[in-house]
N, C-alpha and C positions, 0 to 999 in steps of 0.2 A: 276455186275450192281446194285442190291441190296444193297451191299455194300456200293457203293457210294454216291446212292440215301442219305440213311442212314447217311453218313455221311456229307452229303451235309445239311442235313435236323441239323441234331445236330449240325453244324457251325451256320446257321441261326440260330437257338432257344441262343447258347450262346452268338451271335453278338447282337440280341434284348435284350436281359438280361443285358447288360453289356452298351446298349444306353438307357434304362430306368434307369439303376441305375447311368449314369455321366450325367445326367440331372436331379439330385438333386429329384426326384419324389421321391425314397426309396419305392415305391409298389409294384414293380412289382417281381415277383419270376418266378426262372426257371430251370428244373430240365429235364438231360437228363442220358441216361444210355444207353449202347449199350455192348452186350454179346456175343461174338462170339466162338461157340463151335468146334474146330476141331477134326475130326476123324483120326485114323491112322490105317485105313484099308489098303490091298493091294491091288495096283493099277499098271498101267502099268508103271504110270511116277511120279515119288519124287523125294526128296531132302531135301536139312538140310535149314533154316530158319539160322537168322545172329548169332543165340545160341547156335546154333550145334543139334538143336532138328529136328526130324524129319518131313518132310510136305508131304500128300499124297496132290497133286496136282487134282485129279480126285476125292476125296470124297465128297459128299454129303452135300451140305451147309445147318448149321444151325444157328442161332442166337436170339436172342433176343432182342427188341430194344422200351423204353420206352422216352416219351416226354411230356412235361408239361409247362404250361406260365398260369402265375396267375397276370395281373395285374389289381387291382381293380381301377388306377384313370383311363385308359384308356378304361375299361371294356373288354380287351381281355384275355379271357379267356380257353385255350383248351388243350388239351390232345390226345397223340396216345398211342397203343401199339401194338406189332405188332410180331408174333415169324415165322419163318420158319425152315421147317423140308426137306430137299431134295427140291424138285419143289413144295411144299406146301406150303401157304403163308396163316394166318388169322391173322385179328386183328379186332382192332375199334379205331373210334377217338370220340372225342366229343367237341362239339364248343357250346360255347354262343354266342345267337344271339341277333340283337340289340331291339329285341321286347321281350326278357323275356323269350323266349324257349329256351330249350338245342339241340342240332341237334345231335343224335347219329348216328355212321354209322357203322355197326358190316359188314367184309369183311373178304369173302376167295381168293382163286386164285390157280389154278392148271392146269398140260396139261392136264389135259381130261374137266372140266368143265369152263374150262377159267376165270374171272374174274366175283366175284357176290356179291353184296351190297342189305342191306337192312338197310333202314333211318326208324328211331324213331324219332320222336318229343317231346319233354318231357315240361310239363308244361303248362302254357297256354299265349298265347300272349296280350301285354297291349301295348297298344300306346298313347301316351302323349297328350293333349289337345293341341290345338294350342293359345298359345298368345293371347289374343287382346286387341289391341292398341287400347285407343284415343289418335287423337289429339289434341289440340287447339289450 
């Protein structure tokens, strides 16, 4: 499920990347990476992968999985990273927001504590004056 998630998320990040850069903008950057470690423990049920290597089907998911979009004409700007070790899940992302703060969210996730976030706000928020018109 992770897996997919993961890969779902790194199709988005290079489908944005690739309609910012054939709309002539040239700003925008996008950087994904995704690491999956397999074990070859013993387990009750394996088999050979399409290389003739070995797969424990029952071990222990790990992986690694980083995200990144940098573009400065549209101001979106953010970042995940994110590792699992067996049912253990931490990471963080970070978003700029459209008032000047950074929005950091550092997260774990396990079966005994279930799912837990803590938000930082980093910097200090500025909002634009508004306009005014005359008219004559």
């Amino acid at each position: 499920m992770f897996c997919k998630v993961l890969l779902i998320a790194a199709a988005v990040g290079i489908a944005a990347a690739q309609y910012n850069h054939g709309h002539g903008h040239g700003h925008a950057v996008s950087s994904q990476n995704v690491v999956l470690h397999q074990t070859h423990g013993h387990a009750q049920q394996s088999g050979h992968d399409s290389h003739g290597h070995h797969v424990d089907y029952h071990a222990p998911a790990h992986y690694a999985f980083e995200y990144s979009v940098e573009d400065k004409h549209t101001g979106d700007i953010k970042a995940q990273h994110e590792t699992r070790e067996g049912d253990a899940v931490k990471g963080y992302y970070t978003l700029h927001e459209a008032d000047g703060t950074v929005r950091r969210v550092d997260y774990t996730a396990d079966k005994h504590s279930g799912f837990n976030a803590v938000v930082h706000r980093e910097g200090h928020a500025t909002h634009a004056a508004p306009a005014h018109h005359s008219y004559h």
